[in-house]
C-alpha positions in Angstrom: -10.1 5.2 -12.1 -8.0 7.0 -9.4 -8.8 9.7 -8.2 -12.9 9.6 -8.1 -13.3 8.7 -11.9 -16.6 10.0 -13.2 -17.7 6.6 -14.3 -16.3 4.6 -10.9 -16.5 1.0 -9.3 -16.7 1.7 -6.0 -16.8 -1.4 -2.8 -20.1 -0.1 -1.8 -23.8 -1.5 -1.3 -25.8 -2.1 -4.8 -27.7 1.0 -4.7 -24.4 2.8 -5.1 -22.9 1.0 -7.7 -23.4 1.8 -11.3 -26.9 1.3 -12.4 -27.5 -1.9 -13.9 -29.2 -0.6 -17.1 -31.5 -2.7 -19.2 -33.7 -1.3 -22.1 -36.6 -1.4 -20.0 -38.8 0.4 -23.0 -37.9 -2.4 -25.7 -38.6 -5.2 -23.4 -35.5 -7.0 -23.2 -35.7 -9.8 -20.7 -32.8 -10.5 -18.7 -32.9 -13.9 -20.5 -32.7 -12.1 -23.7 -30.2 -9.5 -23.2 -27.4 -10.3 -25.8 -24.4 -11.9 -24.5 -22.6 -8.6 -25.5 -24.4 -5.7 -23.2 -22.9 -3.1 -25.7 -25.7 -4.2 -28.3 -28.1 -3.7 -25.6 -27.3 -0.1 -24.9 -26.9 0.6 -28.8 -30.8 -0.4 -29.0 -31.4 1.9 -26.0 -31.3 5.1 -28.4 -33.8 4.0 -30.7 -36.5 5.2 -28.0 -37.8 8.0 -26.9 -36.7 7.4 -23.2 -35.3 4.4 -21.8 -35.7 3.1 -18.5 -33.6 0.7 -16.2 -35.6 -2.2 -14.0 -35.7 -0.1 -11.1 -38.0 2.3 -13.1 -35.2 5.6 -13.7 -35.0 7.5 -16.8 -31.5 6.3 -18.6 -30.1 8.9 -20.8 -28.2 7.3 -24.0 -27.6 9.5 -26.3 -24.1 11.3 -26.3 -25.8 15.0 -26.5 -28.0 14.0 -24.0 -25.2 12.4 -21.7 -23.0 15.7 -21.9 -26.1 18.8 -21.3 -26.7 16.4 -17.9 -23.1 15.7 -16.9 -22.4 19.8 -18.2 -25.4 21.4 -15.6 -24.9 19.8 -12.5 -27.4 22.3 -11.1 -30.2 20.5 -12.0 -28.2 16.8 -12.6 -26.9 16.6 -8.8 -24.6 14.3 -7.8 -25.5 13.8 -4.1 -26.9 10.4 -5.1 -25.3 8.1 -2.4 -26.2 8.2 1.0 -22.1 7.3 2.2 -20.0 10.7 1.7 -18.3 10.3 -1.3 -15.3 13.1 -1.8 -14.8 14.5 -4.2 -17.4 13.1 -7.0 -20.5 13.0 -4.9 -20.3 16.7 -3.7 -21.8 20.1 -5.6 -21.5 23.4 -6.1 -18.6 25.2 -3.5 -18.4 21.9 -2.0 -17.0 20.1 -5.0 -14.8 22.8 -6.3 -13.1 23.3 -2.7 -12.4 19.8 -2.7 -10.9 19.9 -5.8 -9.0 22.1 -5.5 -7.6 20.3 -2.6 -6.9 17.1 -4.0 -6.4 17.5 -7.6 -3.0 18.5 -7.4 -2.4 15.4 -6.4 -2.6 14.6 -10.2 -0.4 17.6 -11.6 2.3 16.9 -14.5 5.1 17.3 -12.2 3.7 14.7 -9.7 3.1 11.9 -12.6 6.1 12.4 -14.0 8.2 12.0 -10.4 5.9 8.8 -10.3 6.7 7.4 -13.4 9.7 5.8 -13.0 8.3 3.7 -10.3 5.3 2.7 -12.4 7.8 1.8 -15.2 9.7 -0.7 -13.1 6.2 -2.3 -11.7 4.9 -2.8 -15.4 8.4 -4.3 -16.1 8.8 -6.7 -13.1 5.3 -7.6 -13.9 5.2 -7.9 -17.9 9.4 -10.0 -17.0 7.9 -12.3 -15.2 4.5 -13.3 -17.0 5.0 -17.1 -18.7 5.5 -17.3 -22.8 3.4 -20.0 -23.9 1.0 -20.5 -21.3 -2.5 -19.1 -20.8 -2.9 -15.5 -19.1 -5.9 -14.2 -17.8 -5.2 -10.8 -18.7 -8.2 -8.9 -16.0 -7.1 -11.3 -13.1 -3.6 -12.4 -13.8 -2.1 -9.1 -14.7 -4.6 -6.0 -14.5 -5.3 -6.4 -11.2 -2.5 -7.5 -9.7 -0.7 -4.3 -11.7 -3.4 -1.8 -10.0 -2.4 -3.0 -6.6 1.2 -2.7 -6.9 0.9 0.5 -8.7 -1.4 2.1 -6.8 0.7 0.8 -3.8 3.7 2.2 -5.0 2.2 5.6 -6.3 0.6 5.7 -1.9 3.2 4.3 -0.5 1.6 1.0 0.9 3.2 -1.9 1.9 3.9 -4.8 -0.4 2.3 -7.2 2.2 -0.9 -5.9 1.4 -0.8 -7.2 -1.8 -2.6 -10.3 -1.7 -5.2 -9.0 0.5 -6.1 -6.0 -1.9 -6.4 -8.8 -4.5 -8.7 -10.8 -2.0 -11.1 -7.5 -1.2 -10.9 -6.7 -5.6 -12.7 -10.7 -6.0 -14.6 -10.3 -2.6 -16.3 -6.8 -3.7 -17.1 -8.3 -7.2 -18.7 -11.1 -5.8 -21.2 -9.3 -2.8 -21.7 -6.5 -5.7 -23.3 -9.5 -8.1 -25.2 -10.7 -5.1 -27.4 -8.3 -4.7 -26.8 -9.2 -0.8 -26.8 -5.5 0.5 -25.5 -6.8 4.0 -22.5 -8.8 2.4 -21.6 -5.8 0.1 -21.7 -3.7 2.9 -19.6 -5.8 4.9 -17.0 -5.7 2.1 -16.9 -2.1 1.6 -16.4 -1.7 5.9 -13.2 -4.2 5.4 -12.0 -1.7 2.7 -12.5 1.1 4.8 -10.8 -0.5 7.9 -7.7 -0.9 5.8 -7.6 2.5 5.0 -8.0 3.8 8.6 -5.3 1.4 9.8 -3.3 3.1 6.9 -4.1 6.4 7.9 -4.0 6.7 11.8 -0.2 6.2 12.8 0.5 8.5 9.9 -1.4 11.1 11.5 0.0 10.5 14.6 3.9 10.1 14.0 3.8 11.9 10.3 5.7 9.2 9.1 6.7 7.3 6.8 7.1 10.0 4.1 4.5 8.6 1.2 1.5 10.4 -0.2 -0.3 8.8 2.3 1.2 10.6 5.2 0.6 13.6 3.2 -3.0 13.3 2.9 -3.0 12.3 6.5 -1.3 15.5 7.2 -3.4 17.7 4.9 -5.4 21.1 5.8 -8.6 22.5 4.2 -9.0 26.1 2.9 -10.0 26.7 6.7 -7.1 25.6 7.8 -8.0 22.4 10.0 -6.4 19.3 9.5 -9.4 16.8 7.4 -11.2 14.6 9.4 -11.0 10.8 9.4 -14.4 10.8 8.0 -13.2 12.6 5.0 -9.7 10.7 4.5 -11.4 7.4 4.5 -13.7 8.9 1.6 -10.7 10.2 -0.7 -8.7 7.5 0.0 -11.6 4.5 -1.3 -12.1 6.6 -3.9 -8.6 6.9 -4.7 -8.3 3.2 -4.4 -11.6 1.1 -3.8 -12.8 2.3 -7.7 -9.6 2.3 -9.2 -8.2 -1.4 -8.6 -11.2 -2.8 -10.1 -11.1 -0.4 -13.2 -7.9 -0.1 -13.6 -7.9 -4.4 -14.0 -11.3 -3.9 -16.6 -9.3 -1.0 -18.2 -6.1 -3.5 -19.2 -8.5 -6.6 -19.7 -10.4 -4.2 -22.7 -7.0 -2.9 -23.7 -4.9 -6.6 -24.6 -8.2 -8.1 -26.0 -8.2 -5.1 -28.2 -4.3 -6.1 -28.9 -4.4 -9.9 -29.1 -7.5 -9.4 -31.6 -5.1 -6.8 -33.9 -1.9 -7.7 -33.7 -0.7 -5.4 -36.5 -1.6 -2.4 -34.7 0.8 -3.9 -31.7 4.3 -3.0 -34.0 2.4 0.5 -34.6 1.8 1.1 -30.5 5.4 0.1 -30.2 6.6 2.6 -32.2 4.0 5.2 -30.9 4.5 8.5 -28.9 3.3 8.9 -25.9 0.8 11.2 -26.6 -0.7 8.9 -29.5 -0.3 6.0 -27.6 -2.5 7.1 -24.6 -5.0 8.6 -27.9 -4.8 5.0 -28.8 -6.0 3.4 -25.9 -8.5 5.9 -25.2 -10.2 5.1 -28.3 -10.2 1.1 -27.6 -11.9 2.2 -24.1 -14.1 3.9 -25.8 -15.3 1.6 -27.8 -15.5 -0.4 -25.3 -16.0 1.5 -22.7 -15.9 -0.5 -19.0 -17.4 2.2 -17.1 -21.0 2.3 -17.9 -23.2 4.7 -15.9 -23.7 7.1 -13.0 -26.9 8.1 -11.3 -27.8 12.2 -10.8 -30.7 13.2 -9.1 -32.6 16.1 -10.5 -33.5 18.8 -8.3 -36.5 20.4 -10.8 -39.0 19.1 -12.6 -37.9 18.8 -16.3 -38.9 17.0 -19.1 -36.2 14.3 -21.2 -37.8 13.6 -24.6 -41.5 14.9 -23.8 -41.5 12.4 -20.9 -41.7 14.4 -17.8 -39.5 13.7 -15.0 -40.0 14.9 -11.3 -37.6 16.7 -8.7 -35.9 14.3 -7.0 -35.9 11.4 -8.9 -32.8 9.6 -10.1 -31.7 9.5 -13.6 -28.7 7.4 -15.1 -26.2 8.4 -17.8 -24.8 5.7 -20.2 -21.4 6.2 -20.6 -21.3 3.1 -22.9 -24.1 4.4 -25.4 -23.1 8.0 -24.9 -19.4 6.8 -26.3 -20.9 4.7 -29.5 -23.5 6.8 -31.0 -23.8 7.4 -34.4 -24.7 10.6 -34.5 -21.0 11.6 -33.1 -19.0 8.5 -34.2 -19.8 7.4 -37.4 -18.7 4.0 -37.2 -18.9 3.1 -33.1 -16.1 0.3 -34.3 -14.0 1.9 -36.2 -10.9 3.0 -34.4 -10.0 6.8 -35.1 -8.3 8.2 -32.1 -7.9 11.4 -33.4 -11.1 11.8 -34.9 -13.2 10.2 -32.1 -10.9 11.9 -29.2 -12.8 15.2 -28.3 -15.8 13.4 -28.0 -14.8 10.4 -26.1 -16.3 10.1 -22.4 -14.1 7.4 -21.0 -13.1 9.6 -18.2 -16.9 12.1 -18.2 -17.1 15.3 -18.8 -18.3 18.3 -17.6 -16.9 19.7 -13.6 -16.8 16.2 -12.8 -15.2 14.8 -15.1 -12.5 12.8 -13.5 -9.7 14.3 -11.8 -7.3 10.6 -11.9 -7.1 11.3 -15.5 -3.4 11.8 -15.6 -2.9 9.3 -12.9 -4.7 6.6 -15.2 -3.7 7.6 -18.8 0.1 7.3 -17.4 -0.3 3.9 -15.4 -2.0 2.3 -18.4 0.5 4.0 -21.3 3.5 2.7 -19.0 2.0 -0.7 -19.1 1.0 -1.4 -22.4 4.2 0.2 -23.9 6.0 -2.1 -21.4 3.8 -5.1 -22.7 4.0 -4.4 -26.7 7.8 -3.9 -26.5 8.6 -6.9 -24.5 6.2 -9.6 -26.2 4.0 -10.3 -28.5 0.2 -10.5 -27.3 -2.0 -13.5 -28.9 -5.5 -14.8 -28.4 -5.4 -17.7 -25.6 -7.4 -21.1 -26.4 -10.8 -19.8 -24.9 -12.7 -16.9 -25.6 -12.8 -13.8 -23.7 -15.8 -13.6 -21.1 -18.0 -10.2 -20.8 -18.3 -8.6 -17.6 -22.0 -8.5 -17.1 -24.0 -4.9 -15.7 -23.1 -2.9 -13.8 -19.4 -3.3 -15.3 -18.4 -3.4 -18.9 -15.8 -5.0 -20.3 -14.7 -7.9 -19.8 -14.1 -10.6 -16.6 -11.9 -12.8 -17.9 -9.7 -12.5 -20.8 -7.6 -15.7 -21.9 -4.1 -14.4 -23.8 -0.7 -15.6 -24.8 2.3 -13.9 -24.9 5.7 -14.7 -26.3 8.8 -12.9 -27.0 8.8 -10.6 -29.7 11.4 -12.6 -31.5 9.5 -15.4 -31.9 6.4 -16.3 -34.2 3.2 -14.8 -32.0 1.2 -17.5 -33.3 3.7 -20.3 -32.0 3.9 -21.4 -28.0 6.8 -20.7 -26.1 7.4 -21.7 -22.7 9.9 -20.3 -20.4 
């Protein structure tokens, strides 16, 4: 999500994306894998020690998951080999750059943002056709990240469309496997961010967040380098469009498969609304794992693990395990919420939390008071690993006074 989200989806080669996790210790063939990964990294506890098909230690069990993400001394998180600010830095180096940037996400910010989120979700939601078949990740979660995330930095409409070309264009080169075409994507991305970024630090203007960044000094006083404003800015961005889209496909499945709770979400505060929808995320929780590296030698369940290799945490499993959530389906916001993961834990836990919680509150109280959210004529499709989730989900929408079960067109 914005702002380096612990669990991220970033436009970068395949080695950086989120491990594609398999429960190499039970055997499970890609072939066999059930259609629903979830089930997959349910089964992952019952061993000892999982391990993904590139041979690294995967760590699924919510205790597990936080002592790793809680001691980033050992657990590093200088795992990519492209500088990644602020969630691939440790130590002094993180917390400097955090305390740079995460003001960016402070109360009084979101709430001056608000009001220009609020009328995206609205134009967007006003203009979506009763009767007719949505495809709720495509159709209207990612075409809501662009504009809000355009509106929150200040980018030009016109980029629209090509933001929603790079979101397809970096989902396709990341399923590849092609590391020179996902390499090319994630350069594209990064040229529209320094085309962005260098008349602002030239002329200072026009006065967005952008400019702002462009403008910003470190602790030492020097104005961050391009190298540095290309890395906040995709993280900012690159992982947030393509979450942000997964985040509302998960999110209106959850709705158009209970649409009681839909009169209850209308009539919900905002601070039990965003509870709510943290709890659907978390059980079905699109952000699936990071990589650490460990920088000792340790042992993970008697199986011993060397300095320097890499180790993947299972946000997914971590977020449905018995032994914290007693029933992994059962929705129980307040119950479940000071163990949920959605947004990791730990220092770097991620730091777009407020940025996110509000963009996706505004929209789905925009949604549930405006129509009524129904299952379309095709079932939802699963994302597939490295994602979670869901690619495409088919809904219908009418207006709330009329029968949600019963097609209205425009």
């Amino acid at each position: 999500m914005s702002g380096s989200t612990e669990p991220q989806d970033l436009g970068l080669t395949e080695e950086d994306l989120d491990a594609h996790v398999g429960a190499g210790d039970l055997s499970l063939t890609h072939t066999g894998r059930s259609s629903d990964p979830r089930r997959d990294y349910d089964a992952m506890r019952a061993v000892p020690l999982a391990y993904d098909h590139h041979g690294r230690p995967v760590l699924c069990r919510h205790a597990d998951v936080v002592a790793a993400a809680h001691n980033p001394a050992t657990y590093s998180s200088r795992v990519s080999r492209f500088l990644q600010v602020p969630n691939g830095l440790d130590g002094d180096a993180h917390r400097g750059a955090r305390d740079l940037f995460d003001p960016f996400f402070s109360p009084g910010r979101m709430a001056e943002l608000e009001p220009r989120i609020a009328e995206v979700a609205s134009n967007l939601v006003a203009a979506l056709p009763y009767g007719q078949t949505i495809e709720a990740v495509g159709d209207l979660g990612a075409r809501f990240a662009v504009r809000a995330q355009s509106a929150w930095l200040g980018w030009p409409q016109s980029l629209e469309e090509d933001l929603l070309a790079w979101m397809a264009d970096n989902h396709d080169a990341s399923r590849s496997g092609d590391l020179v075409r996902t390499r090319d994507v994630a350069e594209h991305f990064d040229d529209i961010i320094r085309q962005l970024v260098r008349p602002r630090r030239e002329t200072g203007v026009p006065d967005d967040l952008t400019t702002e960044l462009a403008q910003l000094h470190d602790a030492s006083g020097a104005l961050l380098s391009e190298e540095v404003l290309v890395s906040v800015l995709r993280n900012w961005t690159g992982g947030d469009l393509g979450s942000m889209a997964l985040c509302v496909g998960v999110v209106t499945h959850w709705l158009a498969a209970h649409p009681r709770q839909q009169d209850d979400l209308r009539a919900a505060s905002d601070a039990d609304l965003v509870a709510a929808i943290d709890e659907m995320l978390r059980i079905d929780d699109p952000f699936v794992a990071n990589r650490r590296i460990v920088t000792a030698d340790i042992s993970l369940s008697g199986c011993p693990v060397q300095a320097g290799q890499e180790v993947v945490l299972n946000w997914t499993a971590a977020n449905r395990d018995p032994e914290v959530f007693d029933d992994a389906e059962r929705f129980n916001p307040e119950q479940n919420a000071s163990a949920n993961l959605v947004y990791g834990t730990g220092s770097h836990a991620c730091p777009g939390r407020p940025l996110a919680a509000m963009e996706l509150r505004v929209l789905i109280r925009t949604l549930v008071t405006a129509v009524h959210v129904a299952r379309g004529p095709h079932p939802a499709q699963r994302e597939r690993p490295p994602r979670g989730g869901y690619s495409r989900v088919p809904i219908i929408v009418a207006p709330r006074s009329a029968d949600p079960s019963i097609g209205v067109k425009a």
